[in-house]
Every structure is written in C-alpha cells, then in structure tokens.
C-alpha positions as CSV (number, residue, x, y, z in Angstrom):
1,X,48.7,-5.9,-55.0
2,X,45.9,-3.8,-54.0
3,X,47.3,-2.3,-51.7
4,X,50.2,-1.5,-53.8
5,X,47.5,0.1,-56.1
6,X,45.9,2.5,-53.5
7,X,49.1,3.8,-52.4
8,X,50.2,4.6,-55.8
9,X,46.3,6.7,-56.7
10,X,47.2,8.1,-53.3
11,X,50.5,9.5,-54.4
12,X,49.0,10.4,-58.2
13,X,46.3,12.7,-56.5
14,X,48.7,14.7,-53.9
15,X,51.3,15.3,-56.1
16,X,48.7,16.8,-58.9
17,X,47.6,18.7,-56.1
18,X,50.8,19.9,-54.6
19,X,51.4,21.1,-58.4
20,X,48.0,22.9,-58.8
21,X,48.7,24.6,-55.2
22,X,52.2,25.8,-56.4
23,X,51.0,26.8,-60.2
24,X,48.7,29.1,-58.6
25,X,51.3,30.6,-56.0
26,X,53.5,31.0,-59.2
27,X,50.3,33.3,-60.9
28,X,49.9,35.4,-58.3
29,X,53.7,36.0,-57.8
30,X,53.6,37.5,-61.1
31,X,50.7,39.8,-60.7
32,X,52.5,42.0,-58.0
33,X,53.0,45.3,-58.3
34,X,56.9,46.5,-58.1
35,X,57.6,49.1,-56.8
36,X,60.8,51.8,-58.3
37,X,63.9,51.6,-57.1
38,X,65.2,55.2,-55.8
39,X,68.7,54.4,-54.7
40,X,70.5,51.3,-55.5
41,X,73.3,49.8,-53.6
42,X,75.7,47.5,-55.2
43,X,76.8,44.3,-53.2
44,X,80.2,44.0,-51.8
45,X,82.0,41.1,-53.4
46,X,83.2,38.5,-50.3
47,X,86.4,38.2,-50.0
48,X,86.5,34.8,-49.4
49,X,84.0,33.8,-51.8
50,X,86.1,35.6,-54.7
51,X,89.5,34.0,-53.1
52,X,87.3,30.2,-53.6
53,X,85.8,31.4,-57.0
54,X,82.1,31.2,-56.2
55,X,79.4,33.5,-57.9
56,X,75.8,33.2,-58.4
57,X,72.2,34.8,-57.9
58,X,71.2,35.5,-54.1
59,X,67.3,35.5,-54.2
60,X,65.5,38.1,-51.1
61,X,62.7,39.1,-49.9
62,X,62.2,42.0,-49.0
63,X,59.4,44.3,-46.9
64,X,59.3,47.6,-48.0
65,X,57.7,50.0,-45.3
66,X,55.7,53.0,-46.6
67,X,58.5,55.3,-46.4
68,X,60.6,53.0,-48.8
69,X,62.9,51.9,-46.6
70,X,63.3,48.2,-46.0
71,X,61.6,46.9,-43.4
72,X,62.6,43.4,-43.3
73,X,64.7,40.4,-45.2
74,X,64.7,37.0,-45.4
75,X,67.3,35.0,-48.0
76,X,64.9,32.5,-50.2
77,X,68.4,31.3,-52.2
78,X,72.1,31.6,-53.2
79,X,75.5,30.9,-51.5
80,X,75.7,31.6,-47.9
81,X,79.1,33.5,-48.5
82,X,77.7,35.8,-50.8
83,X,74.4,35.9,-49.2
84,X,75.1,38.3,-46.3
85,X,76.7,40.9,-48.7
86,X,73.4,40.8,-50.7
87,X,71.7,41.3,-47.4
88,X,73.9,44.6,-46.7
89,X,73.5,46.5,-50.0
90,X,69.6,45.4,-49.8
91,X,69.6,47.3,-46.7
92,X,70.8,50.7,-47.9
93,X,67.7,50.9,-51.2
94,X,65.8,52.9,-51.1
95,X,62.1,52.3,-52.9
96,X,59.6,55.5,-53.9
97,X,57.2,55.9,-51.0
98,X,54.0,54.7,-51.2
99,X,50.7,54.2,-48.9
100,X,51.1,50.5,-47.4
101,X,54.1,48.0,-47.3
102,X,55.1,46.2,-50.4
103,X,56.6,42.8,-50.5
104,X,59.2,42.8,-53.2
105,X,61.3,39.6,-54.8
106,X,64.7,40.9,-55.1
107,X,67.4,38.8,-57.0
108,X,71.3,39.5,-57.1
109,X,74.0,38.3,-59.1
110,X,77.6,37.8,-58.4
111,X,79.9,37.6,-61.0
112,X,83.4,37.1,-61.1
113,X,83.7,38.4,-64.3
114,X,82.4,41.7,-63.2
C-alpha cells in the first residue's frame, strides 16, 4: 500500500512539473516579436488531398535569415498531404529585413470551401 502511495506522490510532483515547464514555454512563445510579411505565397491545394476531402491548419516553423528570406522549416502539425504544399509557398515569403534571424510560428489553413 505504501508503495502504491509513493508511486502515486511521484507521478503528482512530475506531472505539476511537466505543466509548470510547459506553462512557461507557452509565456515566452507569446512574447516574440513578429516580424512583417513582404510577400506572401498562397499554398497549392493537393490534389489528392482535395480528391479525399481533407483540410486543416499546417503548423511551421520557420528561420528567417536577416535578409528575410527563409532560412529553414520544420512542420510542428497538420496532414502530411497538405503539409508539403505549406512547405512550398512558405518557401517563396518573403519577411522585411532585419539585423539577426527570427524564428517565426507560421500556421496555414486549407479549406475546401475556399
């Protein structure tokens, strides 16, 4: 029964923790600076994924270089049909310039409706 006990104060105290840790990850996420979008490239709808009726948000991030070019990507969400298309139009923004790379949180949506 003890044991039972310990393993369940053990679970209470790294979950609360795992929750602070990510709480604060959260704040900080919303204190970044964003930087303008110059030139915006709308996404390609798959052709596949409108033929099997699938939509949804793609979530990126994305490196911005100085120049304001994309430096790199990395998919944090979405459909891995429409994914790749997010990826493409991504690639062809252009941000303002500024003097160090940004990090931005890019999200997409693909409608059907649209």
């Amino acid at each position: 029964m003890q044991r039972h006990v310990r393993l369940v104060l053990m679970a209470c105290a790294i979950s609360s923790t795992l929750l602070w840790c990510s709480w604060c990850f959260a704040q900080q996420d919303q204190t970044e600076i964003k930087r303008k979008i110059v030139n915006k490239v709308a996404p390609l709808y798959p052709e596949l994924a409108h033929r099997m009726m699938i939509s949804g948000n793609v979530k990126l991030e994305v490196v911005v270089a100085p120049n304001g070019f994309p430096k790199s990507q990395k998919i944090l969400g979405g459909h891995p049909l429409l994914a790749q298309s997010a990826m493409d139009a991504v690639r062809k923004w252009k941000w303002v310039p500024n003097s160090q790379e940004t990090t931005e949180l890019i999200d997409i949506k693909f409608d059907l409706k649209d």
